[in-house]
Backbone as XML, in Angstrom:
<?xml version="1.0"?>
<chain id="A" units="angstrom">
  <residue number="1" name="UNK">
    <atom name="N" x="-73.082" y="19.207" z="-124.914"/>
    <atom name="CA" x="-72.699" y="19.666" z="-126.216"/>
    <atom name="C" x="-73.928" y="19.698" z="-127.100"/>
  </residue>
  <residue number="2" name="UNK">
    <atom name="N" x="-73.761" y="20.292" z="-128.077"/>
    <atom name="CA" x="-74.963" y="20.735" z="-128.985"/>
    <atom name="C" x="-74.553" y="20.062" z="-130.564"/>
  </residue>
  <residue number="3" name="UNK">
    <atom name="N" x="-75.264" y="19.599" z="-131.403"/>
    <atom name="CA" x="-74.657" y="19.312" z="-133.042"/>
    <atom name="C" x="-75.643" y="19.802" z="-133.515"/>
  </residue>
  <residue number="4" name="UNK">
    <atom name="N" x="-74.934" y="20.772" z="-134.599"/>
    <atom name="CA" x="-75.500" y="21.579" z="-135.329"/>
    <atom name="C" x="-75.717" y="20.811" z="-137.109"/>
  </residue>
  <residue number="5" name="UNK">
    <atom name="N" x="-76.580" y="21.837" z="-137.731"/>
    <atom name="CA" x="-77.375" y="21.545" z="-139.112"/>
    <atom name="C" x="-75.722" y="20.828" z="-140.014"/>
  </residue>
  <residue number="6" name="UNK">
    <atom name="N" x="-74.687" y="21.269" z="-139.698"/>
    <atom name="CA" x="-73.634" y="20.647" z="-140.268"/>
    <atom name="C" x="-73.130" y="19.465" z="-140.210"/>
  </residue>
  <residue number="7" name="UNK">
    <atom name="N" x="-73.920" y="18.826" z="-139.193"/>
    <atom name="CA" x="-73.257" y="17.509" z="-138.110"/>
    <atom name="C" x="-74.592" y="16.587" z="-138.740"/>
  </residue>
  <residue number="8" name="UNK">
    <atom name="N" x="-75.482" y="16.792" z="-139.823"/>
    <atom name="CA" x="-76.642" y="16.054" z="-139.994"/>
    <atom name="C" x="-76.209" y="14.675" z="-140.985"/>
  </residue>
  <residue number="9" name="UNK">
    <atom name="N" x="-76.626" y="13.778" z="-140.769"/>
    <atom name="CA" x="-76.636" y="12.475" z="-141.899"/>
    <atom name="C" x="-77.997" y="12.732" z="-142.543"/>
  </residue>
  <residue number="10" name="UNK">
    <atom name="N" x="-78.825" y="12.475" z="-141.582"/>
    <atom name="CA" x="-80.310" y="12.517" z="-142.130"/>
    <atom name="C" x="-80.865" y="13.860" z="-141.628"/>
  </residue>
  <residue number="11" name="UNK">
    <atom name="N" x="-81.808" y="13.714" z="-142.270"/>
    <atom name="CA" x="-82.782" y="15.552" z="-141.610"/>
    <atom name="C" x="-82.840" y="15.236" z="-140.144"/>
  </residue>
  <residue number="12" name="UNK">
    <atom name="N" x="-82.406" y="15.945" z="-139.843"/>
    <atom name="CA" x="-82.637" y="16.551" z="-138.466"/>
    <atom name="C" x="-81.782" y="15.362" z="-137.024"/>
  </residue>
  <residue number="13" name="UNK">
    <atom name="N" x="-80.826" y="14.868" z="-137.934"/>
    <atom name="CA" x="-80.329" y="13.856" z="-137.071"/>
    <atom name="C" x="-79.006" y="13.825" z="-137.595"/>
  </residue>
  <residue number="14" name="UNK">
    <atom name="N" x="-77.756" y="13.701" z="-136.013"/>
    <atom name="CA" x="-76.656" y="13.881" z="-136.324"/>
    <atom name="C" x="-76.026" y="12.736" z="-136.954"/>
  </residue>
  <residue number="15" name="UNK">
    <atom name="N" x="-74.888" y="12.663" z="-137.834"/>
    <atom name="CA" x="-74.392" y="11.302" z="-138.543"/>
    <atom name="C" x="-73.459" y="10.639" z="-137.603"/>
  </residue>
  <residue number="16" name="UNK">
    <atom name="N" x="-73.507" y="9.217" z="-137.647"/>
    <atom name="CA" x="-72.891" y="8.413" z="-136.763"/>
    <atom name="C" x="-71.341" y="8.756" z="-136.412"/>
  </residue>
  <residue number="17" name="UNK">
    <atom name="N" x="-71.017" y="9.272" z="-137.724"/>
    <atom name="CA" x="-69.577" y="9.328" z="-137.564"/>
    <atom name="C" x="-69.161" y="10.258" z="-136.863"/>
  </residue>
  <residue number="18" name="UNK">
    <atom name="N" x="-69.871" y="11.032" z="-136.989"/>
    <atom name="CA" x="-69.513" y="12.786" z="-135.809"/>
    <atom name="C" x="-69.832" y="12.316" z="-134.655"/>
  </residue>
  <residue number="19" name="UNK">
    <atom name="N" x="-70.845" y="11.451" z="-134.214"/>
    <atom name="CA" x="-71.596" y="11.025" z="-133.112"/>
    <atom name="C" x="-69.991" y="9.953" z="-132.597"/>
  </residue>
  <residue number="20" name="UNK">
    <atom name="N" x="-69.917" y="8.884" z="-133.748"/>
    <atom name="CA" x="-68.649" y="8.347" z="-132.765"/>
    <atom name="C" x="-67.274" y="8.944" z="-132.661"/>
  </residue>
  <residue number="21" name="UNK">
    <atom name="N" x="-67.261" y="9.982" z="-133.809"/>
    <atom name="CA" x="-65.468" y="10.894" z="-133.288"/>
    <atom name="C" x="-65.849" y="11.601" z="-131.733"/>
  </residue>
  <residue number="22" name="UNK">
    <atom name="N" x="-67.107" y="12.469" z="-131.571"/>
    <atom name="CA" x="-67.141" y="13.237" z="-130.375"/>
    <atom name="C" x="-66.689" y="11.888" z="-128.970"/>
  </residue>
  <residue number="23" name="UNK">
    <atom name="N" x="-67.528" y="10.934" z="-128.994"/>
    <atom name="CA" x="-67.444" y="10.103" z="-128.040"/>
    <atom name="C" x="-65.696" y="8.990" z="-128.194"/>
  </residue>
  <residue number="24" name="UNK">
    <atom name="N" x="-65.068" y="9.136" z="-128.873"/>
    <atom name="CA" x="-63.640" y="9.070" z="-129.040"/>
    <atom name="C" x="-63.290" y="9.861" z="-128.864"/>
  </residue>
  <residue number="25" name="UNK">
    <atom name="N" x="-63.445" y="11.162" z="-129.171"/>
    <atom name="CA" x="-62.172" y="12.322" z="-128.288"/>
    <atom name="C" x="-62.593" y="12.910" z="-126.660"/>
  </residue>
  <residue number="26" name="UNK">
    <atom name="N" x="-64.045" y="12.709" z="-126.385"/>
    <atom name="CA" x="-64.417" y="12.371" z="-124.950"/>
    <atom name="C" x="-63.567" y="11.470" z="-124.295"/>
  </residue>
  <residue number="27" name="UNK">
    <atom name="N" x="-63.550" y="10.125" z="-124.451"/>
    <atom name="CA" x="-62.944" y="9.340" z="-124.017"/>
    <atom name="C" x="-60.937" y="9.227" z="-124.191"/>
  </residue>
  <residue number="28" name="UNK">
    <atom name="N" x="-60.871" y="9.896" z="-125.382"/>
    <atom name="CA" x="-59.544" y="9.987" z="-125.362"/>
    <atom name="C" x="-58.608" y="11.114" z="-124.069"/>
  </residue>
  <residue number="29" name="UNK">
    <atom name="N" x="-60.053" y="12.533" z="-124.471"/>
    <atom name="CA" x="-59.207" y="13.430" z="-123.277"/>
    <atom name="C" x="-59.322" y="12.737" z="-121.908"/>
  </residue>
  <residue number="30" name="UNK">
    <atom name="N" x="-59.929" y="12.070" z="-121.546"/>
    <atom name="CA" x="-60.058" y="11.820" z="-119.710"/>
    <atom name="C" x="-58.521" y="10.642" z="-120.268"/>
  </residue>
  <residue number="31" name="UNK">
    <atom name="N" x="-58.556" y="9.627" z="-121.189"/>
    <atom name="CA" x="-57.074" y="9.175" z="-120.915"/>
    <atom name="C" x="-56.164" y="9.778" z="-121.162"/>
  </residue>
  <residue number="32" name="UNK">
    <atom name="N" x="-55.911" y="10.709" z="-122.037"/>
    <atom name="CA" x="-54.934" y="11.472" z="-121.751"/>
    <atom name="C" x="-54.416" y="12.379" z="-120.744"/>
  </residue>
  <residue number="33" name="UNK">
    <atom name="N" x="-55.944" y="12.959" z="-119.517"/>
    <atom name="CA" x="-55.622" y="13.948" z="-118.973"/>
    <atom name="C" x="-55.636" y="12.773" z="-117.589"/>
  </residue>
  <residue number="34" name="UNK">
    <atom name="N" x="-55.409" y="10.929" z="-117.888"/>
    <atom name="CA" x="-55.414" y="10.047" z="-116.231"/>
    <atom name="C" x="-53.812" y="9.861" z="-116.848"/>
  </residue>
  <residue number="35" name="UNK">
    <atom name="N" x="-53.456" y="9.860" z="-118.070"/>
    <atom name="CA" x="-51.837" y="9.625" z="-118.530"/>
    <atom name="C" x="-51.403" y="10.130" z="-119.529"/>
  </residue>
  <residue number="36" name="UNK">
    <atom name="N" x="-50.846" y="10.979" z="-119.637"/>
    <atom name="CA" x="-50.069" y="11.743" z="-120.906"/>
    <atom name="C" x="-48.707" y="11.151" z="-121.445"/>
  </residue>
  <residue number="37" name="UNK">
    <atom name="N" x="-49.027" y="10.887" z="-122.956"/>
    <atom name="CA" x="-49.742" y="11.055" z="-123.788"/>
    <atom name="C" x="-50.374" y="9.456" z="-124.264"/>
  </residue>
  <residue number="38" name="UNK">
    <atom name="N" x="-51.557" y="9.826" z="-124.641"/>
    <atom name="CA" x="-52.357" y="8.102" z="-125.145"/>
    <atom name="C" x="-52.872" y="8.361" z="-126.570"/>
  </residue>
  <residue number="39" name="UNK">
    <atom name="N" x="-53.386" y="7.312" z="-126.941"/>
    <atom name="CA" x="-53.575" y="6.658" z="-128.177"/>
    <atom name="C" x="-54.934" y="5.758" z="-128.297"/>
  </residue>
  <residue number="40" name="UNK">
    <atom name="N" x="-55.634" y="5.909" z="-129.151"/>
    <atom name="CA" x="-56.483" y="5.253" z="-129.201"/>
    <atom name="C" x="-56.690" y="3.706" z="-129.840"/>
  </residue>
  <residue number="41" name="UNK">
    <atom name="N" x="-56.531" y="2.663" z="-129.304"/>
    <atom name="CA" x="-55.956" y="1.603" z="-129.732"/>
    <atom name="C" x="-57.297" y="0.947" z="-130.002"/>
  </residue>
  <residue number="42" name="UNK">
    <atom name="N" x="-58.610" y="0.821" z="-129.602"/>
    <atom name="CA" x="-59.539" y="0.242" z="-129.853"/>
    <atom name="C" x="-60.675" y="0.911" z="-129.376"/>
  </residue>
  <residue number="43" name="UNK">
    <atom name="N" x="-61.718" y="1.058" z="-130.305"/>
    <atom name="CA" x="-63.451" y="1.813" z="-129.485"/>
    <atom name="C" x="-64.337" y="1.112" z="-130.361"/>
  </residue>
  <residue number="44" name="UNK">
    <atom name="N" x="-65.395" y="0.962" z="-129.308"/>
    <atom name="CA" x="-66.697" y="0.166" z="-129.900"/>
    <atom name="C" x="-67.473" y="1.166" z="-129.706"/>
  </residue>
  <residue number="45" name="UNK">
    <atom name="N" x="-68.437" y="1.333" z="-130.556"/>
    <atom name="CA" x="-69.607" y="2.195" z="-130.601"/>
    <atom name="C" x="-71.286" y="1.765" z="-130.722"/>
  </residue>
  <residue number="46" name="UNK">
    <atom name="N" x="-71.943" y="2.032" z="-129.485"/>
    <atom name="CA" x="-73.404" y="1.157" z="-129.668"/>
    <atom name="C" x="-74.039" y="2.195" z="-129.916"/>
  </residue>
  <residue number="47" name="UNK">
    <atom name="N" x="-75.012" y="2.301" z="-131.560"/>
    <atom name="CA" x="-75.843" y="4.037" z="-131.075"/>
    <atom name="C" x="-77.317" y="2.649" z="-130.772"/>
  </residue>
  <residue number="48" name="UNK">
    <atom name="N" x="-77.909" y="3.450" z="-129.895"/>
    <atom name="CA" x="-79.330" y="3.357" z="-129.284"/>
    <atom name="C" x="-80.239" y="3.617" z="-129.766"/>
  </residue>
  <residue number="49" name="UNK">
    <atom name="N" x="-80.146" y="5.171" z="-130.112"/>
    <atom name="CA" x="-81.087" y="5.872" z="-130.646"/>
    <atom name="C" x="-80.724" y="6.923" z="-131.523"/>
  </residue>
  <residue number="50" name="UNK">
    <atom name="N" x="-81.012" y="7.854" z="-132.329"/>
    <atom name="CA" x="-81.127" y="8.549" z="-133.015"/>
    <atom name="C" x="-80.988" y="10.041" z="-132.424"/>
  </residue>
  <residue number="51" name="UNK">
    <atom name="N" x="-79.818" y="10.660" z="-132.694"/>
    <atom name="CA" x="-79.274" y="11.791" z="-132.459"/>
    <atom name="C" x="-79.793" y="13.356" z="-132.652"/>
  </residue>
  <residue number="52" name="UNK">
    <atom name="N" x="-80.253" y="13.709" z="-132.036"/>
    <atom name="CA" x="-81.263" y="15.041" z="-132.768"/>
    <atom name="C" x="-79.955" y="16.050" z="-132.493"/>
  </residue>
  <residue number="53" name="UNK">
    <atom name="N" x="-79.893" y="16.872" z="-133.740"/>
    <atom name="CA" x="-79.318" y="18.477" z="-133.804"/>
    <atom name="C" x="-79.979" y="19.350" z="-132.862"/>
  </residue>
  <residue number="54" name="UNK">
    <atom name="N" x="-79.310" y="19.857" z="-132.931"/>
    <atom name="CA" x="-79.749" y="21.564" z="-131.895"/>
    <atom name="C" x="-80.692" y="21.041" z="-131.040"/>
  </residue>
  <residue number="55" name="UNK">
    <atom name="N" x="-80.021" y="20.430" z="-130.012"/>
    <atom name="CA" x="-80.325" y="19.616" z="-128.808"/>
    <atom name="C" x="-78.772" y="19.739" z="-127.771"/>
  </residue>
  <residue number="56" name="UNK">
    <atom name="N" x="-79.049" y="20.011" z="-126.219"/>
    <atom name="CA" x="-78.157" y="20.050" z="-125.593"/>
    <atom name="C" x="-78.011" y="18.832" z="-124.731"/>
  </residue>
  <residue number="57" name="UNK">
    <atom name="N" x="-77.088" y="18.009" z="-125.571"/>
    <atom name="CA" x="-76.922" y="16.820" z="-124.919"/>
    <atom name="C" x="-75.751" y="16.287" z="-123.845"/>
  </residue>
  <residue number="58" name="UNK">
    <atom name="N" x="-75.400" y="15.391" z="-123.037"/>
    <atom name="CA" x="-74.257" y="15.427" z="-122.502"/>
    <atom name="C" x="-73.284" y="14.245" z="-122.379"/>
  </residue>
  <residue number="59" name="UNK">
    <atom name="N" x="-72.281" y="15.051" z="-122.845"/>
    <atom name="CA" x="-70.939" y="13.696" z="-123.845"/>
    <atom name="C" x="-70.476" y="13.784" z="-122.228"/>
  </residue>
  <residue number="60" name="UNK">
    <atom name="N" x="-70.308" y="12.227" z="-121.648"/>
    <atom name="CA" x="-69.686" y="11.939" z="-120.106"/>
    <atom name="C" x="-68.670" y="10.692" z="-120.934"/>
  </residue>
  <residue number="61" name="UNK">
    <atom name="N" x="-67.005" y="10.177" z="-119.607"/>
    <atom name="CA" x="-66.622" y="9.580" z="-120.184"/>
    <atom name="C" x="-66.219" y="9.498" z="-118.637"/>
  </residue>
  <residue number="62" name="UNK">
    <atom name="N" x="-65.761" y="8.020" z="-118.423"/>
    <atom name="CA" x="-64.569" y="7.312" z="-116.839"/>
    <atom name="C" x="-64.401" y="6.564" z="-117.138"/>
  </residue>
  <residue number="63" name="UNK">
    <atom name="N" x="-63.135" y="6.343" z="-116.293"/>
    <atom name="CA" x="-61.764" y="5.179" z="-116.527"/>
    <atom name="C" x="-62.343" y="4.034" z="-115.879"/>
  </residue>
  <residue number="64" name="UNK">
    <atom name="N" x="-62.616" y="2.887" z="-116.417"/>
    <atom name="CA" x="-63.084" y="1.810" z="-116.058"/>
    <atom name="C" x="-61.734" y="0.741" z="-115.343"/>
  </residue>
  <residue number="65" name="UNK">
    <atom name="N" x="-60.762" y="0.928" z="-115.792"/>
    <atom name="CA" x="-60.123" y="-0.135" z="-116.210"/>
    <atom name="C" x="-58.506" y="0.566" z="-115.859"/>
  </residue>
  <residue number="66" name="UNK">
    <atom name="N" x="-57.333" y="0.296" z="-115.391"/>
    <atom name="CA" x="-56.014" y="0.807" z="-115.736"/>
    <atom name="C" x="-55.083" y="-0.105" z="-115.346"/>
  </residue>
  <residue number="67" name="UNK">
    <atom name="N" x="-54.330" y="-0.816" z="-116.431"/>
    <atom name="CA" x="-53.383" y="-1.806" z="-116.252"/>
    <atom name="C" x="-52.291" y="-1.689" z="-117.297"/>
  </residue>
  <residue number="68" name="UNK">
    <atom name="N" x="-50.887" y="-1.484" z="-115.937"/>
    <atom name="CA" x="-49.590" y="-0.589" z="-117.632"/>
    <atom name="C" x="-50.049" y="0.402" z="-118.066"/>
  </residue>
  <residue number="69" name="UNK">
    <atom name="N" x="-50.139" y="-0.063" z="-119.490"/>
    <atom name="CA" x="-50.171" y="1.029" z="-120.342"/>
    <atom name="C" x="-51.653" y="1.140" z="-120.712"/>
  </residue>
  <residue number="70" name="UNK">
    <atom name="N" x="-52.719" y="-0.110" z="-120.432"/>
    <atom name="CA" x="-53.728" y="0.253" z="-120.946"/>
    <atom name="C" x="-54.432" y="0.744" z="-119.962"/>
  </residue>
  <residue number="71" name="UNK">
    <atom name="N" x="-55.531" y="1.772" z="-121.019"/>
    <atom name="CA" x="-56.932" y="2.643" z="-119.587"/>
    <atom name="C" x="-57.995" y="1.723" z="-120.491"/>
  </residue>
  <residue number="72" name="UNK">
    <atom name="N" x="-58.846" y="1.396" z="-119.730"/>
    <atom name="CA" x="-60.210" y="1.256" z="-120.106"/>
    <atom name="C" x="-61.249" y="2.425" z="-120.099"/>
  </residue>
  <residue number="73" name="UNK">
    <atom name="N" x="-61.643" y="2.787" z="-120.964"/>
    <atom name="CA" x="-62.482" y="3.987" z="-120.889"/>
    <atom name="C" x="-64.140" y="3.675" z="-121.189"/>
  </residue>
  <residue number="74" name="UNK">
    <atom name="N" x="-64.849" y="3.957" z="-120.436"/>
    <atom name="CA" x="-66.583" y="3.942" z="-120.939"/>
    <atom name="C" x="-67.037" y="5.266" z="-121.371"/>
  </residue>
  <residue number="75" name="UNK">
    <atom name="N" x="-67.966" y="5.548" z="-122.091"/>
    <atom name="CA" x="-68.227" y="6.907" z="-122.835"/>
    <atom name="C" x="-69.775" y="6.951" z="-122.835"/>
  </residue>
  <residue number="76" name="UNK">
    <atom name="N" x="-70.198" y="8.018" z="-122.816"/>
    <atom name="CA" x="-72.025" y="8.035" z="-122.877"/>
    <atom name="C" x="-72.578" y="9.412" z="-123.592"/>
  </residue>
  <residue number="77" name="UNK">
    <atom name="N" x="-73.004" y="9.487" z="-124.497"/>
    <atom name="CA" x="-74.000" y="10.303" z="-125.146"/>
    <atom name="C" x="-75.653" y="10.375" z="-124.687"/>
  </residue>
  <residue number="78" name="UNK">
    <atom name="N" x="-75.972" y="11.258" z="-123.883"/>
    <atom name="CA" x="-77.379" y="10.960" z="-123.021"/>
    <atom name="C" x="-77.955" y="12.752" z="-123.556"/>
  </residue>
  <residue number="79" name="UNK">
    <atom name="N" x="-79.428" y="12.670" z="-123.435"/>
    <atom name="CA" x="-80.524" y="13.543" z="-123.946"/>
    <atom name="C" x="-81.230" y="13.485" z="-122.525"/>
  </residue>
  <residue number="80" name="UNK">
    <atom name="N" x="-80.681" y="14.209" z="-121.469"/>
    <atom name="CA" x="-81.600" y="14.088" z="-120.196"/>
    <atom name="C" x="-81.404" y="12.513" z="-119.655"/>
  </residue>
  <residue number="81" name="UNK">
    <atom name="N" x="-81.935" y="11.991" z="-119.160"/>
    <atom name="CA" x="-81.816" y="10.656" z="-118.569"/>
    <atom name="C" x="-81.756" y="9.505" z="-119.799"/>
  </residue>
  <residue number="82" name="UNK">
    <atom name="N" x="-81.764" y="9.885" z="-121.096"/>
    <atom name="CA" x="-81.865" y="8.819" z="-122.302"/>
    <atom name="C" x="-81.180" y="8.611" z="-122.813"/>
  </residue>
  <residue number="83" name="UNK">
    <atom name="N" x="-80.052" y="7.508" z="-122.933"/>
    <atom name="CA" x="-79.132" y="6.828" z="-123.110"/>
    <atom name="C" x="-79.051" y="7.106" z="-124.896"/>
  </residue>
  <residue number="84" name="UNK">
    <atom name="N" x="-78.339" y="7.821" z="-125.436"/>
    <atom name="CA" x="-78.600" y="7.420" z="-126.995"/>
    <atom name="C" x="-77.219" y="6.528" z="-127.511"/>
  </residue>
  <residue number="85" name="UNK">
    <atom name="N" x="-75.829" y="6.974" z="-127.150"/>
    <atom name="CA" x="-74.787" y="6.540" z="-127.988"/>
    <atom name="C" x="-73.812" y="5.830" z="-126.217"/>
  </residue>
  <residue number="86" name="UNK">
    <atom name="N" x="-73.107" y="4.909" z="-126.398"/>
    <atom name="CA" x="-72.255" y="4.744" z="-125.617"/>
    <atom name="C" x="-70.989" y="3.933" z="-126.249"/>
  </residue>
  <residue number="87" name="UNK">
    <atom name="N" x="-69.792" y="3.887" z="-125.454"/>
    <atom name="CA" x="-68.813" y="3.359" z="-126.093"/>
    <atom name="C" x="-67.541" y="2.936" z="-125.223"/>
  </residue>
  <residue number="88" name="UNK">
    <atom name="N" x="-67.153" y="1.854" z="-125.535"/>
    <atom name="CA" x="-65.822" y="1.169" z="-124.703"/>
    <atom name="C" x="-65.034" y="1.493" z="-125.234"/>
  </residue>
  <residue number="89" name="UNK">
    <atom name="N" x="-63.598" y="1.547" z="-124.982"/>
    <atom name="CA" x="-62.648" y="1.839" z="-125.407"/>
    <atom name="C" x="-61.223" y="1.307" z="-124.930"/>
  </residue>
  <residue number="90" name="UNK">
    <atom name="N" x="-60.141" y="0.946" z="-125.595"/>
    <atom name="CA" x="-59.031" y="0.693" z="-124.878"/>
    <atom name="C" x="-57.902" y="1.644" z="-125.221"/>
  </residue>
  <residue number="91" name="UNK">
    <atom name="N" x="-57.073" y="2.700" z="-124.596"/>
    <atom name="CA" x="-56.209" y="3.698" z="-125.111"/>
    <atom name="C" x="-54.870" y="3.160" z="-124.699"/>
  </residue>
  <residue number="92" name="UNK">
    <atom name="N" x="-53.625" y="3.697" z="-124.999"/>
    <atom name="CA" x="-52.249" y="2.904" z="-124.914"/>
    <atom name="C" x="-51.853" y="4.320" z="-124.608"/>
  </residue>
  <residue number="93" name="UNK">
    <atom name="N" x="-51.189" y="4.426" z="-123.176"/>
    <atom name="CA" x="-50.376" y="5.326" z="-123.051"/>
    <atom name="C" x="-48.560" y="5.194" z="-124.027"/>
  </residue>
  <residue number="94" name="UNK">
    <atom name="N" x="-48.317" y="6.231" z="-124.826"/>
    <atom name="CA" x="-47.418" y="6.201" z="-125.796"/>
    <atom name="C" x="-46.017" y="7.124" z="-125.329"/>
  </residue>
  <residue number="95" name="UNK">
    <atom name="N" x="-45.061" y="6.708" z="-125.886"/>
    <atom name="CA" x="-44.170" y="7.883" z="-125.371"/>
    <atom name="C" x="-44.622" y="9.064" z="-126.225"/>
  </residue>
  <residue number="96" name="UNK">
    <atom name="N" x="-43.953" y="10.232" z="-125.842"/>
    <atom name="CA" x="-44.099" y="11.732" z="-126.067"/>
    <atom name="C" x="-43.349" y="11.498" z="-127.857"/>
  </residue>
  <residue number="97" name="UNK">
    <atom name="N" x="-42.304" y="10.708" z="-128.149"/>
    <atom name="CA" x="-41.605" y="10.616" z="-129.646"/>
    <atom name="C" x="-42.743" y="10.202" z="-130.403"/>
  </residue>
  <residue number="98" name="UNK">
    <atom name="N" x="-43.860" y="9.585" z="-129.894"/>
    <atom name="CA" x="-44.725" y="8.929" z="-131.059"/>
    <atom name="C" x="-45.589" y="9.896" z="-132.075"/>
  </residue>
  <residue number="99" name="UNK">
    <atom name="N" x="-45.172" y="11.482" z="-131.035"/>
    <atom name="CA" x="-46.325" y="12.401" z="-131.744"/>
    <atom name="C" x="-44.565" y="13.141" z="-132.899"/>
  </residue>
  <residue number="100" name="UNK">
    <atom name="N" x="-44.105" y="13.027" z="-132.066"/>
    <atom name="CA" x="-42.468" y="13.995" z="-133.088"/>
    <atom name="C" x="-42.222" y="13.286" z="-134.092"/>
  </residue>
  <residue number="101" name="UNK">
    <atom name="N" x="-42.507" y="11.917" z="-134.777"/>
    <atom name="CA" x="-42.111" y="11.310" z="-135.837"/>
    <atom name="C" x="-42.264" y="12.024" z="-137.311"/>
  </residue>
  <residue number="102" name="UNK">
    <atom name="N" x="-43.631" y="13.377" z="-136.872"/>
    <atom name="CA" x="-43.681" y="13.403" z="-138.400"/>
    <atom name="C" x="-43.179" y="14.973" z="-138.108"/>
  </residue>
  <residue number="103" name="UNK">
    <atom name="N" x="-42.973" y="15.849" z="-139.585"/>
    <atom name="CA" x="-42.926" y="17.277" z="-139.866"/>
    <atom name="C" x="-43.374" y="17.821" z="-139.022"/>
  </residue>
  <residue number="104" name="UNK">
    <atom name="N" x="-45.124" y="17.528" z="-139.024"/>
    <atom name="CA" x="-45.812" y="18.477" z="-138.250"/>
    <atom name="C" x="-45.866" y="18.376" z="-136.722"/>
  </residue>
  <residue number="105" name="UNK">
    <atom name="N" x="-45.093" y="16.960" z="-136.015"/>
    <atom name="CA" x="-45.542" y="16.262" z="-134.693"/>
    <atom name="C" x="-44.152" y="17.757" z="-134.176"/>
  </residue>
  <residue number="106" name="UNK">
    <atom name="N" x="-43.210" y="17.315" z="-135.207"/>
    <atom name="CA" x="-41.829" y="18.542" z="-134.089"/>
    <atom name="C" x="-42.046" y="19.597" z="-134.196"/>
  </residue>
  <residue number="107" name="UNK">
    <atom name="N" x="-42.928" y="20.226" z="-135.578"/>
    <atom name="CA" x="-43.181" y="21.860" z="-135.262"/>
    <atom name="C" x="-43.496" y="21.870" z="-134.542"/>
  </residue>
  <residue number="108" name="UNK">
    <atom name="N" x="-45.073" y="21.490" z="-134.029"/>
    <atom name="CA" x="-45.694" y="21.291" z="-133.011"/>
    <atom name="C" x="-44.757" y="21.223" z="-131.334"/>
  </residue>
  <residue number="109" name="UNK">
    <atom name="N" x="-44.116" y="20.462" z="-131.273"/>
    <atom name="CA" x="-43.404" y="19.830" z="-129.667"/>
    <atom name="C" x="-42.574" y="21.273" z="-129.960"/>
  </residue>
  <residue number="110" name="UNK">
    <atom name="N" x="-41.614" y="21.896" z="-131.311"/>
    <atom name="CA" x="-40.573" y="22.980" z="-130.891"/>
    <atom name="C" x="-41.555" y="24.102" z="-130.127"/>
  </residue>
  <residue number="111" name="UNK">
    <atom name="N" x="-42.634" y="24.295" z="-130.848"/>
    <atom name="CA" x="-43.886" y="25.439" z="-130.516"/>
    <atom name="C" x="-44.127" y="25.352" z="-129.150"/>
  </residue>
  <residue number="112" name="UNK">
    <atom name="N" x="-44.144" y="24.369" z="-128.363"/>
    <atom name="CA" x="-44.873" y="23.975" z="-127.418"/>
    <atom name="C" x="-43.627" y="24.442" z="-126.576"/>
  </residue>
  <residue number="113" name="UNK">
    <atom name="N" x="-42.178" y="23.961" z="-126.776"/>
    <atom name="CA" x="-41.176" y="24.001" z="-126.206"/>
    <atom name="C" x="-40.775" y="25.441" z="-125.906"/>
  </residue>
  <residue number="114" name="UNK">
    <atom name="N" x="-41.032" y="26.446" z="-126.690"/>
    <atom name="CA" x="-40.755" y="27.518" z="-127.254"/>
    <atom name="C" x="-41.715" y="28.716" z="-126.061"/>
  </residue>
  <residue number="115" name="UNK">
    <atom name="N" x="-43.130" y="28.116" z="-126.157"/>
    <atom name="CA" x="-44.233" y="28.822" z="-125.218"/>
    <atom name="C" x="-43.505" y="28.685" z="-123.778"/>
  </residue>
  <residue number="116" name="UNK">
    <atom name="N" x="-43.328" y="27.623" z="-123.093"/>
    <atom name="CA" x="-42.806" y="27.317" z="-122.143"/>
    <atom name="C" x="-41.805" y="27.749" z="-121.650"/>
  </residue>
  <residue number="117" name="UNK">
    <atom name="N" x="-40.346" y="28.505" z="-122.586"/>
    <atom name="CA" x="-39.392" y="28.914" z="-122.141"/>
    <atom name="C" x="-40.223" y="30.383" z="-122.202"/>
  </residue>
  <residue number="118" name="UNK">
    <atom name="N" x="-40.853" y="30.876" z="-123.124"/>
    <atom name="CA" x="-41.269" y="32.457" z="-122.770"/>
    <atom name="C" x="-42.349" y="32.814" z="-121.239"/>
  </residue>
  <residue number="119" name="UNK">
    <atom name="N" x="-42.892" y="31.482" z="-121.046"/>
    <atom name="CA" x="-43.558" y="31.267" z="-119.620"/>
    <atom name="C" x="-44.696" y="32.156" z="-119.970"/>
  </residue>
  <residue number="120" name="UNK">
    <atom name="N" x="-45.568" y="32.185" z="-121.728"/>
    <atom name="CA" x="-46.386" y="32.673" z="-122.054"/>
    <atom name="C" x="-47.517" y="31.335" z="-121.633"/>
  </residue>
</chain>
C-alpha cells in the first residue's frame, strides 16, 4: 500500500493514526475472512520507525492464536525488509445481529439480502 500527502502528520511522514487504523483493518479482514463476523476487541500498536508517504509499503497480517471466539492476530507494516509499525490484536467473533442493531446495520443486511435474492 502507498500513503499519500493526505495521510501526513508531519512533512513527509504518515500520522500514527492512519498508520494504526490501516494495520487494524489489515488485521481485522484476515479475522473476519478466518470467522465471519468479528470485532475488534483489543490492538496494540508499536511504531518503530517513521512512516514515509508515497512509498510502496507492505501491510501483512496472520492468525497467531484461535480459541472460541477469540483470533489472535499479528500485523506488520514493512518498507522492503524494515520493520516500521507492527501490532497484536485480539478480535471476538460476534453474531451477524451485532451489526443489525442500528438504522444503518439493517439497511445495510436488507441491501445485502436483497443482492443475493437478485443473484446480482
Amino acid at each position: 500500500m502507498t500513503f499519500r500527502a493526505e495521510h501526513q502528520g508531519g512533512p513527509g511522514l504518515v500520522h500514527g493514526g492512519v498508520v494504526g487504523a490501516a494495520l487494524d483493518e489489515a488485521c481485522g479482514l484476515l479475522a473476519t475472512w478466518y470467522r465471519f463476523p468479528t470485532v475488534t476487541a483489543r490492538i496494540a500498536i508499536r511504531y518503530r520507525r517513521p512512516v514515509p508517504i508515497n512509498r510502496e509499503l507492505r501491510l501483512s497480517a496472520r492468525v497467531t492464536e484461535s480459541r472460541g471466539r477469540r483470533i489472535e492476530i499479528a500485523g506488520e507494516l514493512t518498507d522492503g525488509e524494515e520493520l516500521l509499525t507492527e501490532a497484536e490484536g485480539t478480535f471476538l467473533h460476534v453474531p451477524l445481529e451485532h451489526f443489525l442493531a442500528t438504522p444503518e446495520g439493517r439497511a445495510a443486511g436488507d441491501a445485502w439480502a436483497r443482492r443475493l435474492e437478485s443473484g446480482a
